[in-house]
Backbone and ligand atoms as CSV (ligand in chain L), in Angstrom:
chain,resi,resn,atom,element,x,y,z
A,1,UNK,N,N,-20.571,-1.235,0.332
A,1,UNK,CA,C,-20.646,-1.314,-1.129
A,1,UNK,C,C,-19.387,-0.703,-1.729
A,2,UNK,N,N,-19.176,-1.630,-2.688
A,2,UNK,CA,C,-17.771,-0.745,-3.083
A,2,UNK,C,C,-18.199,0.032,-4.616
A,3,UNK,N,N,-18.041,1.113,-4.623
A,3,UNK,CA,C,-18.073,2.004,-5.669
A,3,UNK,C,C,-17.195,2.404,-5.946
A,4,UNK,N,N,-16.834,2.024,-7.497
A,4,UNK,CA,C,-15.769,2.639,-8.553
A,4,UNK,C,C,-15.906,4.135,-8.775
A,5,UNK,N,N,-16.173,4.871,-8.455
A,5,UNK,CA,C,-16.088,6.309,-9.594
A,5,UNK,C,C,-15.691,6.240,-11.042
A,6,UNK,N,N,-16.364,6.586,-11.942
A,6,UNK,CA,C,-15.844,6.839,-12.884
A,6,UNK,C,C,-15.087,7.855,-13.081
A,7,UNK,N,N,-14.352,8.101,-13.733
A,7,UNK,CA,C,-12.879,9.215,-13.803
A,7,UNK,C,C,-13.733,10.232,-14.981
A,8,UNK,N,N,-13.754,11.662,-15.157
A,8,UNK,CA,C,-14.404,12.200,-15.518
A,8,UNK,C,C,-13.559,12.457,-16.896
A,9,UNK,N,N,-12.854,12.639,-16.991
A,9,UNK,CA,C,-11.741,13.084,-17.691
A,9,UNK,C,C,-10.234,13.098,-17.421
A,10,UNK,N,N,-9.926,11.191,-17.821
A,10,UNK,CA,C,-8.938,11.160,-17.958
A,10,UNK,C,C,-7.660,11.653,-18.474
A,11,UNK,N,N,-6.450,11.307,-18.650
A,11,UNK,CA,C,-5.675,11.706,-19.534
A,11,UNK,C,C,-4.808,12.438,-19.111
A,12,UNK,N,N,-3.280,11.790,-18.615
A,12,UNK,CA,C,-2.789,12.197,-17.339
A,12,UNK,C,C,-1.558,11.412,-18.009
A,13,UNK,N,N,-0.370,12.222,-19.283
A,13,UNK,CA,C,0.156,11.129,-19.783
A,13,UNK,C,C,1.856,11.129,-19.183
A,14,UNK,N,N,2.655,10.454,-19.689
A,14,UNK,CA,C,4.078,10.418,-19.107
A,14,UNK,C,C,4.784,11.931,-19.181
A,15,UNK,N,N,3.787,13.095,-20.362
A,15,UNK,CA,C,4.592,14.636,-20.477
A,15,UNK,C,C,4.429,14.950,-18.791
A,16,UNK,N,N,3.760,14.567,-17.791
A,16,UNK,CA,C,3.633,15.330,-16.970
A,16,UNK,C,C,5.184,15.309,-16.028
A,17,UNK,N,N,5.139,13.992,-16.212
A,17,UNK,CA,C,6.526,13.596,-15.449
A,17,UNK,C,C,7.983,13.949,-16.525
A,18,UNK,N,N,7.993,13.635,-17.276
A,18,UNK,CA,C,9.067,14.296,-18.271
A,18,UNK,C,C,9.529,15.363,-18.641
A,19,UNK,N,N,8.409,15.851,-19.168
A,19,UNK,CA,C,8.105,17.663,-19.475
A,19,UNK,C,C,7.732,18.444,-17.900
A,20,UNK,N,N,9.161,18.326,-16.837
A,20,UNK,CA,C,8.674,18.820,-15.398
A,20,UNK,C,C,7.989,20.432,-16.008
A,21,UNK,N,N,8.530,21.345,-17.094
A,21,UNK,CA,C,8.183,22.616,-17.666
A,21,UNK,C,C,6.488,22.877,-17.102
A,22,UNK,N,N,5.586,22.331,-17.515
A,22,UNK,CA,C,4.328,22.441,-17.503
A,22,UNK,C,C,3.518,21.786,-16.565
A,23,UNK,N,N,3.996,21.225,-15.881
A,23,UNK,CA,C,3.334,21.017,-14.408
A,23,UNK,C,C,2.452,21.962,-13.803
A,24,UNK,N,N,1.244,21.705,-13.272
A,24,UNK,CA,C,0.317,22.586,-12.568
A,24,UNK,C,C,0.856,22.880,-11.282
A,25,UNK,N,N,0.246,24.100,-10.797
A,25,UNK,CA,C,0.315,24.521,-9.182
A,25,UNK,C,C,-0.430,23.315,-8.843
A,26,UNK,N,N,-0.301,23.488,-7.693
A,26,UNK,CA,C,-1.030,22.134,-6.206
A,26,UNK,C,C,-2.020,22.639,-6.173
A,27,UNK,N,N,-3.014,21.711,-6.412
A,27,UNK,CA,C,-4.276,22.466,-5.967
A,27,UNK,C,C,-5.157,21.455,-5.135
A,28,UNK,N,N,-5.832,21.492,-4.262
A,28,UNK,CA,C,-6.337,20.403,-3.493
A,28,UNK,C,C,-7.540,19.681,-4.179
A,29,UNK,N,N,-8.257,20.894,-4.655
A,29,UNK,CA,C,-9.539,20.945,-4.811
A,29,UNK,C,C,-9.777,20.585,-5.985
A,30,UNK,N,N,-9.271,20.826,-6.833
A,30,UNK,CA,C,-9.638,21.403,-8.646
A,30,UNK,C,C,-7.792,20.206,-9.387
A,31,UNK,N,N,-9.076,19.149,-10.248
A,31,UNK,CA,C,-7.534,18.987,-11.160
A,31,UNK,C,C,-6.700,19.646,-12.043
A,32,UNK,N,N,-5.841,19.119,-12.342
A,32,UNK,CA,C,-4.867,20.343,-13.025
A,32,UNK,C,C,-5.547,20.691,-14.325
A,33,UNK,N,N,-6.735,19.863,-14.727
A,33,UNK,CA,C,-6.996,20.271,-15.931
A,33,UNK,C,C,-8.400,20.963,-15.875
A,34,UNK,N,N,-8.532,21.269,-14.193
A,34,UNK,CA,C,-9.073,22.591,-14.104
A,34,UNK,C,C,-11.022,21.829,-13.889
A,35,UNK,N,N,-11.213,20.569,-13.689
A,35,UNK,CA,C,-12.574,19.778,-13.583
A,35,UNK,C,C,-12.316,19.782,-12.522
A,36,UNK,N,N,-13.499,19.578,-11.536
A,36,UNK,CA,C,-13.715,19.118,-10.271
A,36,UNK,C,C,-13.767,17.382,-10.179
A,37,UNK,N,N,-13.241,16.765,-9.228
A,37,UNK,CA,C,-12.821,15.564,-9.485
A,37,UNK,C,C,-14.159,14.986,-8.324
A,38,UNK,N,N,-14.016,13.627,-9.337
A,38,UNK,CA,C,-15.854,12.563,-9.150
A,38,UNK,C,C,-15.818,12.583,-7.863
A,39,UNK,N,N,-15.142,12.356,-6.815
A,39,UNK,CA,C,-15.509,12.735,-5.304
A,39,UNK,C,C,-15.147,13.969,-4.903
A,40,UNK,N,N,-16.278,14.784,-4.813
A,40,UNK,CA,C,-15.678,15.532,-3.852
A,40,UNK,C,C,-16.148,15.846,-2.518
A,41,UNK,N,N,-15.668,16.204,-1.674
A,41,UNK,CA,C,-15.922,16.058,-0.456
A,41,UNK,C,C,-15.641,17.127,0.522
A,42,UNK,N,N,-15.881,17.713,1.621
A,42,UNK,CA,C,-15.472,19.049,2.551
A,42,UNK,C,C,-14.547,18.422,3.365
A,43,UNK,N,N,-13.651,18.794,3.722
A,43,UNK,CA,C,-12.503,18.732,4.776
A,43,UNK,C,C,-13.071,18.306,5.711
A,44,UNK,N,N,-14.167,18.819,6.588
A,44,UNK,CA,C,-15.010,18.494,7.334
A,44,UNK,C,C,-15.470,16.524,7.585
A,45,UNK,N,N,-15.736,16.566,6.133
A,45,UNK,CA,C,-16.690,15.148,5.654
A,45,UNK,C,C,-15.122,14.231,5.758
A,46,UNK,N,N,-14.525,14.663,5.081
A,46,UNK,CA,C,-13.127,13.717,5.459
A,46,UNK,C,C,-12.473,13.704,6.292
A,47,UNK,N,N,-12.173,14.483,7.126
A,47,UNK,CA,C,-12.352,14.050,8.685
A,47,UNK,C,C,-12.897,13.187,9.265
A,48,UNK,N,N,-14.188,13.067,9.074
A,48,UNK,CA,C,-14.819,12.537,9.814
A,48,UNK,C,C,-14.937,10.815,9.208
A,49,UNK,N,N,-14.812,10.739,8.084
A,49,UNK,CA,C,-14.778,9.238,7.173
A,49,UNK,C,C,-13.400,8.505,7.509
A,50,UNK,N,N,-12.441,9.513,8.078
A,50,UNK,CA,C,-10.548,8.931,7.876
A,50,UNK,C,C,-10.218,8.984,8.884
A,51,UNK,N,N,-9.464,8.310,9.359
A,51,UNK,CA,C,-8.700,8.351,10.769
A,51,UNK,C,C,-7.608,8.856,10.886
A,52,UNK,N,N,-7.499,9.705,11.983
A,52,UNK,CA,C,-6.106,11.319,11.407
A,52,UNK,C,C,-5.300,11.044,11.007
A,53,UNK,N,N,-4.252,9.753,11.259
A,53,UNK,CA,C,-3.201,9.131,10.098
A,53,UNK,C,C,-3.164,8.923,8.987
A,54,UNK,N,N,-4.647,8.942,8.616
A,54,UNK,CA,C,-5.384,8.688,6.908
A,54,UNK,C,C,-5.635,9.850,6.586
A,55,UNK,N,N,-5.907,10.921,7.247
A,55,UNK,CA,C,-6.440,12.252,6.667
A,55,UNK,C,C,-5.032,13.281,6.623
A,56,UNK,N,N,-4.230,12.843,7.567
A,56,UNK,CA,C,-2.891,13.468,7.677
A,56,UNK,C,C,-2.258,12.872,6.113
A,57,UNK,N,N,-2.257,12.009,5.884
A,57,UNK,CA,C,-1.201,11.638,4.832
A,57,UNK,C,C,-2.102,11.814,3.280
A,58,UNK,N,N,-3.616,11.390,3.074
A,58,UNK,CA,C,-4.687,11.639,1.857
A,58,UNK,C,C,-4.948,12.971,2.086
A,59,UNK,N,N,-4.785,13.951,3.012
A,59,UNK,CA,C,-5.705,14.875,2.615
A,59,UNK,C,C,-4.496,16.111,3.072
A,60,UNK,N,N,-3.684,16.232,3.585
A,60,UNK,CA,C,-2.459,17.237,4.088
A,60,UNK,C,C,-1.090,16.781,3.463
A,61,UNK,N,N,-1.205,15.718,2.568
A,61,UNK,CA,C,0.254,15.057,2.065
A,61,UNK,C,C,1.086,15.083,2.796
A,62,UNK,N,N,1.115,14.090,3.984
A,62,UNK,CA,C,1.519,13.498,5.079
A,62,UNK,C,C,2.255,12.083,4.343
A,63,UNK,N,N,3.286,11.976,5.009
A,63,UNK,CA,C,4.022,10.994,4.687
A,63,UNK,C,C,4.559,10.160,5.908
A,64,UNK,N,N,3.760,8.417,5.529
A,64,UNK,CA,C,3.570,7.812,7.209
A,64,UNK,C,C,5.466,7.105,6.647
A,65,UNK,N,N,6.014,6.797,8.255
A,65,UNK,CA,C,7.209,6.163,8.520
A,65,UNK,C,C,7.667,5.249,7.687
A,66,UNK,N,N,8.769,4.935,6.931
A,66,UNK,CA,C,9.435,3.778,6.320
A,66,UNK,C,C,9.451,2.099,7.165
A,67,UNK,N,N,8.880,1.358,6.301
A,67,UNK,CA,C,9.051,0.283,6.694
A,67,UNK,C,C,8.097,-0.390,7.903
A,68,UNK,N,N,7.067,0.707,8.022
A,68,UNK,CA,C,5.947,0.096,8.917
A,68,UNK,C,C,4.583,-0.033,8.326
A,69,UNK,N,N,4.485,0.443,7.016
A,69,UNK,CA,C,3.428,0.619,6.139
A,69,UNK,C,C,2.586,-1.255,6.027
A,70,UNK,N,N,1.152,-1.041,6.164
A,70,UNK,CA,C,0.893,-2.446,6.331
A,70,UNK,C,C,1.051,-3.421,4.866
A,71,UNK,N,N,1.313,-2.426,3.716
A,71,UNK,CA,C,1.437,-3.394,2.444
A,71,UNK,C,C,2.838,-3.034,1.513
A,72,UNK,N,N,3.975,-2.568,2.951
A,72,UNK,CA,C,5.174,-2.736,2.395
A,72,UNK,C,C,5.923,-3.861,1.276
A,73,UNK,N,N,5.643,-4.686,1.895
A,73,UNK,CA,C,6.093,-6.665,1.635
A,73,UNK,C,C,4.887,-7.147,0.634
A,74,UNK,N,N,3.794,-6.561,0.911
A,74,UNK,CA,C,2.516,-7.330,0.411
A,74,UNK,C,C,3.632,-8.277,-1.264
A,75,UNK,N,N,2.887,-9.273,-1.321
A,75,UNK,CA,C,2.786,-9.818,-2.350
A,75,UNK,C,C,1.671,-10.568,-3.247
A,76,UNK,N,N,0.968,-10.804,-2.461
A,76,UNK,CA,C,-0.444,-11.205,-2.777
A,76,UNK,C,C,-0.904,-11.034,-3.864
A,77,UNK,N,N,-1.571,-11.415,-4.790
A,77,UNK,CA,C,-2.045,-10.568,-6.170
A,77,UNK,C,C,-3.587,-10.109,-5.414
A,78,UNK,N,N,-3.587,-9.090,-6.274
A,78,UNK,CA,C,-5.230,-8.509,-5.854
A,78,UNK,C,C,-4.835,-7.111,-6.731
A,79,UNK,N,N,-5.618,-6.024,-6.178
A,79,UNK,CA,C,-5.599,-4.368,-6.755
A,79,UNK,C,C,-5.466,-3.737,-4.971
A,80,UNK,N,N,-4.932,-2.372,-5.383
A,80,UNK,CA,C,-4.709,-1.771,-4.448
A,80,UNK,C,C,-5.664,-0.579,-4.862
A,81,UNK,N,N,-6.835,-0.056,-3.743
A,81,UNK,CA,C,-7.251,1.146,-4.464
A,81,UNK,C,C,-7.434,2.164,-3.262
A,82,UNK,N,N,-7.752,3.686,-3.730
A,82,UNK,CA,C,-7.534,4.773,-2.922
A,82,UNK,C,C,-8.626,4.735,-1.711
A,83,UNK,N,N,-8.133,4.962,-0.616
A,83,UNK,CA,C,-8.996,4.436,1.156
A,83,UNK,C,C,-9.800,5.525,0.792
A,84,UNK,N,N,-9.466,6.893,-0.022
A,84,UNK,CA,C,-10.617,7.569,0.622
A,84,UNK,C,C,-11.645,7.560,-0.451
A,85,UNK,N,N,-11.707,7.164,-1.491
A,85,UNK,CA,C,-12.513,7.374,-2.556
A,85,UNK,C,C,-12.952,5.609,-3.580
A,86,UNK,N,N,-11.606,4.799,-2.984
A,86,UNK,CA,C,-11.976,3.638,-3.707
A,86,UNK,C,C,-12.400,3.278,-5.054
A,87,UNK,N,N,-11.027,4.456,-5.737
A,87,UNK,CA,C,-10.915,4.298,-6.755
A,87,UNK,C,C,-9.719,3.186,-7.088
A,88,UNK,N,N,-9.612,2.363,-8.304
A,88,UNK,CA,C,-8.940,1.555,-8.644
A,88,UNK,C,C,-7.523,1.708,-9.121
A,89,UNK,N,N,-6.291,1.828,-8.209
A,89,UNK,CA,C,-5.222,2.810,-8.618
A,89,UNK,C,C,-3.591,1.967,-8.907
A,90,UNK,N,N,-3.574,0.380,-8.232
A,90,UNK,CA,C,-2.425,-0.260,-8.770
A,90,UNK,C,C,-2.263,-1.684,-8.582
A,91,UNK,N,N,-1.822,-2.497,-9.013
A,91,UNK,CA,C,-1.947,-4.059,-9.391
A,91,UNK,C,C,-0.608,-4.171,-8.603
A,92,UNK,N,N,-1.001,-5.676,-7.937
A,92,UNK,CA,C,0.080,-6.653,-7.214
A,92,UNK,C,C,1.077,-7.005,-8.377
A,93,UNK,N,N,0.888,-6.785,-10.044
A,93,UNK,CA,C,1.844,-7.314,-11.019
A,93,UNK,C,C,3.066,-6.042,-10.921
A,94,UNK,N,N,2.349,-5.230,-10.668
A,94,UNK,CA,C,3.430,-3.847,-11.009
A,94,UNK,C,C,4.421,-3.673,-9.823
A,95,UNK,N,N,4.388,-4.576,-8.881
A,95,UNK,CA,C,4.394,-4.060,-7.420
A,95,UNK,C,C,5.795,-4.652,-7.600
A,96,UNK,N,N,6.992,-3.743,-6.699
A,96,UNK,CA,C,8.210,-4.377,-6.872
A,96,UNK,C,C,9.124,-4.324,-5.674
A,97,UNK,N,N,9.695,-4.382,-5.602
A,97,UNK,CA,C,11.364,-4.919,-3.997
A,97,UNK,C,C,11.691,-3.727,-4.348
A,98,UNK,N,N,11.853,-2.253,-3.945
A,98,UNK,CA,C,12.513,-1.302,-4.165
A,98,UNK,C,C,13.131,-1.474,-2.623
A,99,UNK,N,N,12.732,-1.856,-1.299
A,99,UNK,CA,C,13.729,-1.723,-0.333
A,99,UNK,C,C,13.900,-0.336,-0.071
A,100,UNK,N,N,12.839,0.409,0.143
A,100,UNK,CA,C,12.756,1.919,0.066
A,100,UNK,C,C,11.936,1.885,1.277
A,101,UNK,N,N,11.357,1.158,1.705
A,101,UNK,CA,C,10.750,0.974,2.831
A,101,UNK,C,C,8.980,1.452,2.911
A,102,UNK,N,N,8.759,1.779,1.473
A,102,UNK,CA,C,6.942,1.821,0.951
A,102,UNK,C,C,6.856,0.818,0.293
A,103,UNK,N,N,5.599,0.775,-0.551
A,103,UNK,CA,C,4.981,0.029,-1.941
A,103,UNK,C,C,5.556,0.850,-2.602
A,104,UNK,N,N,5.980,-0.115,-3.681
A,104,UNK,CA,C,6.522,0.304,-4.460
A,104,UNK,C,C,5.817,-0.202,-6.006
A,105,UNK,N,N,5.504,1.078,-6.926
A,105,UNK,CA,C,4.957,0.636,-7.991
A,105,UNK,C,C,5.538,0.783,-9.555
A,106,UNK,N,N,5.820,0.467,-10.301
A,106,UNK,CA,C,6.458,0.583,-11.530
A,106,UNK,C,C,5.968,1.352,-12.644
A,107,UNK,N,N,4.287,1.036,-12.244
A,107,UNK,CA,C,3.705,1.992,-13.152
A,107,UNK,C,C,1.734,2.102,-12.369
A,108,UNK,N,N,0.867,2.809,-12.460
A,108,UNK,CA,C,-0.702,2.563,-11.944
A,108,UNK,C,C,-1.202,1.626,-13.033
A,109,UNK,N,N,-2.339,1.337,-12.845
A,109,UNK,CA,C,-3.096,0.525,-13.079
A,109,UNK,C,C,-3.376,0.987,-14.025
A,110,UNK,N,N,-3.978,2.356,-14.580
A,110,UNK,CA,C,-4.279,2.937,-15.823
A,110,UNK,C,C,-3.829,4.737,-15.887
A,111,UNK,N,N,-2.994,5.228,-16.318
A,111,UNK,CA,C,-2.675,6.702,-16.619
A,111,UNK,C,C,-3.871,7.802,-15.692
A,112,UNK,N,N,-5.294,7.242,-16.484
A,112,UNK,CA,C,-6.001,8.033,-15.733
A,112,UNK,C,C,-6.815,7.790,-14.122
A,113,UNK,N,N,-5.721,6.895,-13.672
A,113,UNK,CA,C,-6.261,6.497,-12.287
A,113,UNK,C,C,-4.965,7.922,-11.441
A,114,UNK,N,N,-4.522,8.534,-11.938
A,114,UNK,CA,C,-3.523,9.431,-10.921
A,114,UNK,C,C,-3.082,10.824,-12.211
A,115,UNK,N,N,-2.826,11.690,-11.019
A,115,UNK,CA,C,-2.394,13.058,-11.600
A,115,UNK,C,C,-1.054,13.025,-10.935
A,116,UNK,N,N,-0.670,14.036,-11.475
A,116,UNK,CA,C,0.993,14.635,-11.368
A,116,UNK,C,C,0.825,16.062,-10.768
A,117,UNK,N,N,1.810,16.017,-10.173
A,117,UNK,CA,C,2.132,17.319,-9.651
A,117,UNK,C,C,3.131,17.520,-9.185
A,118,UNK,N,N,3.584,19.100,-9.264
A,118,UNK,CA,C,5.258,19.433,-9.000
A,118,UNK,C,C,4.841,19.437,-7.275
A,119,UNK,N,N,6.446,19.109,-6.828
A,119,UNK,CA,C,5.782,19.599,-5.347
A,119,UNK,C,C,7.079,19.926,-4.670
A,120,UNK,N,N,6.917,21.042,-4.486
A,120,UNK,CA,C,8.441,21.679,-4.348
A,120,UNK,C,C,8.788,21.740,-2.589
A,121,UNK,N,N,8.215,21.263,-2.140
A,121,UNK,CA,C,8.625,21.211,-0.741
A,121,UNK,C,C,9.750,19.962,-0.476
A,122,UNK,N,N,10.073,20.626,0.922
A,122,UNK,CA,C,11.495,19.986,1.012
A,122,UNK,C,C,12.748,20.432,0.092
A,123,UNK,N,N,13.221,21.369,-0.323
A,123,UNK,CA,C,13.998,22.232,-0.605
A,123,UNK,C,C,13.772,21.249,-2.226
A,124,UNK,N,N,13.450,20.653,-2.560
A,124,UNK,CA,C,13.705,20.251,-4.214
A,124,UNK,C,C,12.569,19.780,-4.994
A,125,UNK,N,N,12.785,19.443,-6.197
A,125,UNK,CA,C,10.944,19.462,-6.816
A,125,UNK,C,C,11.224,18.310,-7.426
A,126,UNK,N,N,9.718,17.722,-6.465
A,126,UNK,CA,C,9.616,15.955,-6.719
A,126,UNK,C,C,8.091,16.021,-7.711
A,127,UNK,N,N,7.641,14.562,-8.134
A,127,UNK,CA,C,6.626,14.876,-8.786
A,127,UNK,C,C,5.797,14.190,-7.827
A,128,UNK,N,N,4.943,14.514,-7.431
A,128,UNK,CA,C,3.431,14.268,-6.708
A,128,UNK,C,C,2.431,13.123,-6.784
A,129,UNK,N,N,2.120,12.338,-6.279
A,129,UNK,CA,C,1.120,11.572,-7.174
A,129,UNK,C,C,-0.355,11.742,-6.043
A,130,UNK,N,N,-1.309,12.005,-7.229
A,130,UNK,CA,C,-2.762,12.020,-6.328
A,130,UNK,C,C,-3.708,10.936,-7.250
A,131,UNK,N,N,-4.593,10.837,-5.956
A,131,UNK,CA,C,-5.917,9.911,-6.543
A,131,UNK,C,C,-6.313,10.630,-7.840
A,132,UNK,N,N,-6.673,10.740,-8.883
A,132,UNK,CA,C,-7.673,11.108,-9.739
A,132,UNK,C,C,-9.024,11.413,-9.635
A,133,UNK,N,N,-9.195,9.954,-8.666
A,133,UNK,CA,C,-10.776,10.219,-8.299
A,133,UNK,C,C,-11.272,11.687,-7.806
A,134,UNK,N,N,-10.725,11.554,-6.190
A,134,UNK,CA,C,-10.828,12.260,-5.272
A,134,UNK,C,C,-9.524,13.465,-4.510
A,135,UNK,N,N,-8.360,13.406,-5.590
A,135,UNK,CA,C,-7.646,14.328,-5.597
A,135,UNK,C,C,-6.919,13.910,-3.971
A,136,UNK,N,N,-6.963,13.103,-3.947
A,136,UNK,CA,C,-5.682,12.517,-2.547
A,136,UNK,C,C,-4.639,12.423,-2.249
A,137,UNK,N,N,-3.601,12.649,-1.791
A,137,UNK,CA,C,-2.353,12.307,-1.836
A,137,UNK,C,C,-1.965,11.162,-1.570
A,138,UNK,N,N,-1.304,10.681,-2.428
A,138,UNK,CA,C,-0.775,8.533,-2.288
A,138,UNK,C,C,0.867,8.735,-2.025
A,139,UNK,N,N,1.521,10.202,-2.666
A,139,UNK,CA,C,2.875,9.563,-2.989
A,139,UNK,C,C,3.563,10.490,-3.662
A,140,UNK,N,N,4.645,9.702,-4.584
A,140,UNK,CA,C,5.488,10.528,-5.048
A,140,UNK,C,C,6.091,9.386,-6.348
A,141,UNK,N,N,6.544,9.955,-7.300
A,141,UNK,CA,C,7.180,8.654,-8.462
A,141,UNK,C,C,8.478,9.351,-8.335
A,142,UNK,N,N,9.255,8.902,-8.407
A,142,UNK,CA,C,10.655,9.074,-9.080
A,142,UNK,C,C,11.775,8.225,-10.214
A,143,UNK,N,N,12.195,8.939,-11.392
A,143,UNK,CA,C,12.269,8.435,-12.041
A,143,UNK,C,C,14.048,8.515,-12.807
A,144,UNK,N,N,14.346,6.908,-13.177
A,144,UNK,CA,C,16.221,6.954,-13.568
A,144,UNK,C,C,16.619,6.682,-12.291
A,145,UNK,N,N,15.807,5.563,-10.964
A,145,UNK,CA,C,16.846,5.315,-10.752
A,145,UNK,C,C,17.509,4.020,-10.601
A,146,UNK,N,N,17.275,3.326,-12.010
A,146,UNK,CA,C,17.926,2.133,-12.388
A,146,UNK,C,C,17.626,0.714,-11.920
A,147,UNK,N,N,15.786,0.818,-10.802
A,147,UNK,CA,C,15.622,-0.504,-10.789
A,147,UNK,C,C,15.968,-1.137,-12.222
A,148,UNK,N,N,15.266,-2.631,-12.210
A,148,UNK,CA,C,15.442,-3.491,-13.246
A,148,UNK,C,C,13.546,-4.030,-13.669
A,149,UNK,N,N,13.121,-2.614,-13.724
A,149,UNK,CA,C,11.770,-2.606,-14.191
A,149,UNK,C,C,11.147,-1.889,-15.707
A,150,UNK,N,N,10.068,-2.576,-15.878
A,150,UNK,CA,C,9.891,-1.636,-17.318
A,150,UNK,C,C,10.029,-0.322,-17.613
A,151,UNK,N,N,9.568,0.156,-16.733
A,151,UNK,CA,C,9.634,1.988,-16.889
A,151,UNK,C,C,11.058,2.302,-16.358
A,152,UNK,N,N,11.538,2.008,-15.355
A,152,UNK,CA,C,12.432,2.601,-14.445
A,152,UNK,C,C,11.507,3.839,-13.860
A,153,UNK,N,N,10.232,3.381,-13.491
A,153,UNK,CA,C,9.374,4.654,-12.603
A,153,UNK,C,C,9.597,3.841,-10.943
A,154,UNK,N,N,9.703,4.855,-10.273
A,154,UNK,CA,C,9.157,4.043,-8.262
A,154,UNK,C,C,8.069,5.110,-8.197
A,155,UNK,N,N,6.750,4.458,-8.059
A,155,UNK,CA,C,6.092,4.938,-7.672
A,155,UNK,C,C,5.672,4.413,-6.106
A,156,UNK,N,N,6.302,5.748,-5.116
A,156,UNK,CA,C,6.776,5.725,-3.754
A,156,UNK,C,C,5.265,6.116,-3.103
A,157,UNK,N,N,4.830,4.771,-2.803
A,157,UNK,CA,C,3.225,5.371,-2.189
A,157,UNK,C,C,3.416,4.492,-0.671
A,158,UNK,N,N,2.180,5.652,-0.154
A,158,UNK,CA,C,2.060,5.137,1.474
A,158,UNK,C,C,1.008,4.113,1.285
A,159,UNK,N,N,1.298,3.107,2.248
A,159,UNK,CA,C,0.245,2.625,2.290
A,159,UNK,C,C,-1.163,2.703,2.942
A,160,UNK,N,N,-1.202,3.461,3.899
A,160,UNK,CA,C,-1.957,4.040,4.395
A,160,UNK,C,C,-3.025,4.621,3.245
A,161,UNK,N,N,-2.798,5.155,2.615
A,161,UNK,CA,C,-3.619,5.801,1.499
A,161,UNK,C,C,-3.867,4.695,1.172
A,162,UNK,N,N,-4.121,3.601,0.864
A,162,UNK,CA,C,-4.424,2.328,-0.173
A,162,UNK,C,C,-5.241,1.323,1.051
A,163,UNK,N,N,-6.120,0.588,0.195
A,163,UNK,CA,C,-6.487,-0.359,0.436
A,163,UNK,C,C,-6.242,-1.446,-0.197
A,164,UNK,N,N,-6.291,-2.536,0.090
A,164,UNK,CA,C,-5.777,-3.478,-0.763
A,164,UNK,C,C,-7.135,-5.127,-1.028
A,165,UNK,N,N,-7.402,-5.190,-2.016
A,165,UNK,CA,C,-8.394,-5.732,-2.603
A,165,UNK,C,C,-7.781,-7.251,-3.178
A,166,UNK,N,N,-7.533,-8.325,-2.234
A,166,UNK,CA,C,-7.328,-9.435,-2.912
A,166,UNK,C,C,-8.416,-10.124,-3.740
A,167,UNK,N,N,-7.929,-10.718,-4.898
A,167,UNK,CA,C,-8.434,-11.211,-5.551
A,167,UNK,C,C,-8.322,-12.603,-6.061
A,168,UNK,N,N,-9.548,-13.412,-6.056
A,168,UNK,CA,C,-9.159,-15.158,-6.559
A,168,UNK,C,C,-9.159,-14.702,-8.078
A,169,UNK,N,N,-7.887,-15.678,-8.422
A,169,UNK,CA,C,-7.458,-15.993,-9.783
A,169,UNK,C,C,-8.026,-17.352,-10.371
A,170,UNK,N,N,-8.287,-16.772,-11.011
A,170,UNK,CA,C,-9.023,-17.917,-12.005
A,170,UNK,C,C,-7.685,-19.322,-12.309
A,171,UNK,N,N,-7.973,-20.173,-12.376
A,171,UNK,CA,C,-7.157,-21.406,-13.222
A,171,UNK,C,C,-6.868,-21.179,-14.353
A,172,UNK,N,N,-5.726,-20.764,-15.018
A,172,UNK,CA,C,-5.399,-20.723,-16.832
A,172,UNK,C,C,-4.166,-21.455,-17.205
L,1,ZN,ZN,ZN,-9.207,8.673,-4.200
């Protein structure tokens, strides 16, 4: 069965990424705006639901290899949503050729499908991207650097974290 979560309290806007000033600490558990997020789950329980390449990269912000990801290329239209919680997190429209060797996204599906976060590892401070739902790690956005997309956002996600949900299109 596939279950949406509803998002408890959205509202997750572009200050997070702009205004780096006010960024929350990392927190695994607790969103930055301090709610417990619609899945939650014990380390334990996700273990046991994910397969350690899935729990290494959603649940330890693990970052799988360039260019072997299974929905690098994808083009397909459908939605892409989070493996561990199957929440609804980015559209085949947004999806772009960054040649970065992930999915690459321009913008999510809706603001309050992902949180921000500073994440200062690796000697410099990138911004973070997690499920909303279930507080997962997908990724990272980075921003200015001059694709030829609406935002100029890459939102640099594994695919591993994602599932991918094709969808028939109607005739219009
Ligand atoms: Zn999730």
């Amino acid at each position: 069965m596939n279950i949406i979560p509803r998002i408890v309290a959205p509202r997750c806007d572009w200050g997070y990424v702009a205004g780096m000033g006010n960024m929350p600490s990392n927190s695994p558990d607790t969103r930055p705006d301090g709610l417990p997020y619609a899945v939650a789950k014990t380390e334990d329980e996700w273990r046991q639901e994910l397969t350690d390449p899935e729990y290494h990269v959603l649940r330890q912000a693990g970052t799988e290899a360039p260019f072997v990801g299974e929905y690098t290329d994808t083009k397909t239209e459908g939605v892409y949503t989070c493996k561990a919680c199957n929440t609804e997190l980015f559209r085949s429209t947004e999806k772009f050729d960054s040649h970065c060797g992930w999915p690459s996204f321009f913008e999510p599906l809706a603001q309050d499908r992902v949180i921000y976060l500073e994440d200062r590892a690796m000697g410099r401070v990138r911004t973070e991207v997690r499920c909303a739902g279930c507080g997962s790690h997908l990724g990272h956005v980075f921003e200015g650097e001059g694709y030829e997309t609406p935002t100029d956002l890459r939102f640099c996600i594994n695919s591993i974290a994602l599932r991918f949900d094709e969808t028939t299109q109607k005739d219009n």
